[in-house]
C-alpha angles and dihedrals in degrees: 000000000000121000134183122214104197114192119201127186111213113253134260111317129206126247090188101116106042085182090068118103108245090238089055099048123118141213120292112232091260087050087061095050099041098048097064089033089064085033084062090049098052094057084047079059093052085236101144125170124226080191148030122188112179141185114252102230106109113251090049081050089053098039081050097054092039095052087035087056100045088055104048094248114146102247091202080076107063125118114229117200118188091202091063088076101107095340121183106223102270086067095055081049092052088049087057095049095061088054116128106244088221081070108088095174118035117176110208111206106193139125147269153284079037096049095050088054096047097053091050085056093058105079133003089231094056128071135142124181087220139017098219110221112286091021116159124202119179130192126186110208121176106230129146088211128034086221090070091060096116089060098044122114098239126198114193099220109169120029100178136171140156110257086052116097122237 
């Protein structure tokens, strides 16, 4: 069975307020225009998700909604994980693990510098110094069980984001 991992950086954040804890900080103005924007280009894409599991800091929670939104995914369904907060790369595997194998196209919304190096993990052709905010880099892998991810052959098919021109 074919799946599809889609990995999302969250959107531009604000540095208005230095005094605001990192976890705490929101979305810039660009950042709330470009995540449904990309969230609008997906679905273009007829990349859909049957899933969406996000990080809870609050600019990933509101790059999530906002995609989920512009895609007409129920955002009342998204997954929060509080370990996706500045992961390393085993913790996004270990995410993907716990999928449901009735899900065929999960997006992951999470952080750098983790999420960078993961995506860079997922297949030998593919490699970028760094994923731009909103990003979005997405592999298929045939695999019966997302447990068996690490053994998946995986094919990086779709690397987006909004300053790239369409």
């Amino acid at each position: 069975m074919q799946r599809t991992l889609v990995m999302i950086r969250h959107a531009k954040s604000s540095w208005a307020n230095p005094l605001q804890s990192d976890f705490e900080r929101p979305l810039n103005e660009r950042g709330e225009s470009d995540a449904p924007m990309m969230g609008k280009r997906l679905e273009k894409l007829k990349v859909i998700p049957d899933l969406i599991i996000a990080s809870t800091a609050k600019r990933a929670k509101q790059t999530a909604k906002k995609i989920a939104d512009a895609i007409g995914y129920d955002s009342s369904a998204i997954q929060w994980v509080d370990k996706l907060y500045h992961c390393i790369p085993p913790v996004f595997e270990e995410v993907i693990y716990e999928i449901d194998d009735k899900i065929k196209t999960v997006f992951i919304v999470a952080h750098n510098p983790g999420i960078t190096s993961f995506v860079n993990e997922l297949s030998p052709a593919f490699s970028i110094d760094h994923m731009p905010t909103c990003g979005i880099v997405a592999a298929h892998m045939d695999t019966e069980h997302w447990s068996d991810f690490q053994l998946a052959e995986r094919k990086v098919f779709l690397f987006e984001y909004p300053k790239k021109q369409p």
